[in-house]
C-alpha positions, -999 to 999 in steps of 0.1 A, spaced: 0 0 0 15 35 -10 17 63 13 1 99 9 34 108 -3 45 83 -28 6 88 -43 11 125 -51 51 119 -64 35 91 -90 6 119 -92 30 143 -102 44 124 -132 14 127 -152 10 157 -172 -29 155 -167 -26 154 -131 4 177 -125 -17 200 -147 -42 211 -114 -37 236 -93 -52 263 -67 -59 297 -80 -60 324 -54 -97 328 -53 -101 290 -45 -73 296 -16 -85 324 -7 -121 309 0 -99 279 17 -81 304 40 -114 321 48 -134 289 56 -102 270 75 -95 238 65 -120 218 92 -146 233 69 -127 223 31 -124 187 52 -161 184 57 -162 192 20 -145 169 6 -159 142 35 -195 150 17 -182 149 -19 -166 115 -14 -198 101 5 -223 114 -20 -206 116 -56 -176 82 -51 -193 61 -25 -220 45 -38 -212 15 -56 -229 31 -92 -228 66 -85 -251 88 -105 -237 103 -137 -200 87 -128 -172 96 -147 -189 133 -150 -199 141 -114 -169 162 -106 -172 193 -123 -137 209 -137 -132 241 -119 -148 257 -89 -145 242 -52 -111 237 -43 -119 198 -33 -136 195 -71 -96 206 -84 -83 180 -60 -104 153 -70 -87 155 -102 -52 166 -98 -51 131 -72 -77 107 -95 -98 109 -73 -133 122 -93 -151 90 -105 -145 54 -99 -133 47 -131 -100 70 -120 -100 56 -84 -97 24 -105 -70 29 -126 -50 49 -103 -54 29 -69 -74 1 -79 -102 7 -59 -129 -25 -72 -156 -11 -97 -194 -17 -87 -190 -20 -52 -196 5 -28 -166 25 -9 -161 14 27 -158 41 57 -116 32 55 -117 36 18 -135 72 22 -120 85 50 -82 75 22 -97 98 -3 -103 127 20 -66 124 31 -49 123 0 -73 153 -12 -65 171 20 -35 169 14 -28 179 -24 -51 209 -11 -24 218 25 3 220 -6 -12 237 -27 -25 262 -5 8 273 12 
């Protein structure tokens, strides 16, 4: 199993992925909110749009641009199962687990602490 780390070095080798980042209104809105909040965020995202074993509209459910966790979701591969597949081999059809969730939110957390110093 790979650590936070070694997940966002391998992230950072793909163009695609490496290709996300903050812009100052999105770390602006993260320094006025404080991270608990961005964390309950991305804790709601994961649950309602990645937990569910066939979630609605997957592989289009995180939209491009916007909330700071939305940006994360896709500069970790972590906005549809069909990423969360490829990337971590998380099964397909088969809802996430609490330990699988609460993963997510961590690496996403913590692309968004780096990105926001």
């Amino acid at each position: 199993m790979q650590t936070i780390d070694q997940a966002l070095d391998k992230l950072g080798h793909s163009k695609f992925r490496s290709s996300f980042h903050l812009k100052e209104d999105q770390k602006q809105y993260i320094a006025e909110k404080g991270m608990d909040v961005i964390r309950r965020h991305a804790e709601d995202f994961v649950r309602q749009k990645l937990a569910p074993a066939e979630p609605v509209n997957d592989g289009k459910q995180t939209p491009m641009k916007g909330h700071p966790v939305f940006i994360a979701q896709h500069a970790t591969a972590c906005c549809c199962r069909g990423c969360l597949n490829k990337w971590y081999k998380v099964p397909l059809h088969q809802p996430l687990s609490e330990e699988q969730q609460k993963k997510i939110v961590s690496l996403l957390m913590a692309w968004i602490e780096r990105e926001a110093e």
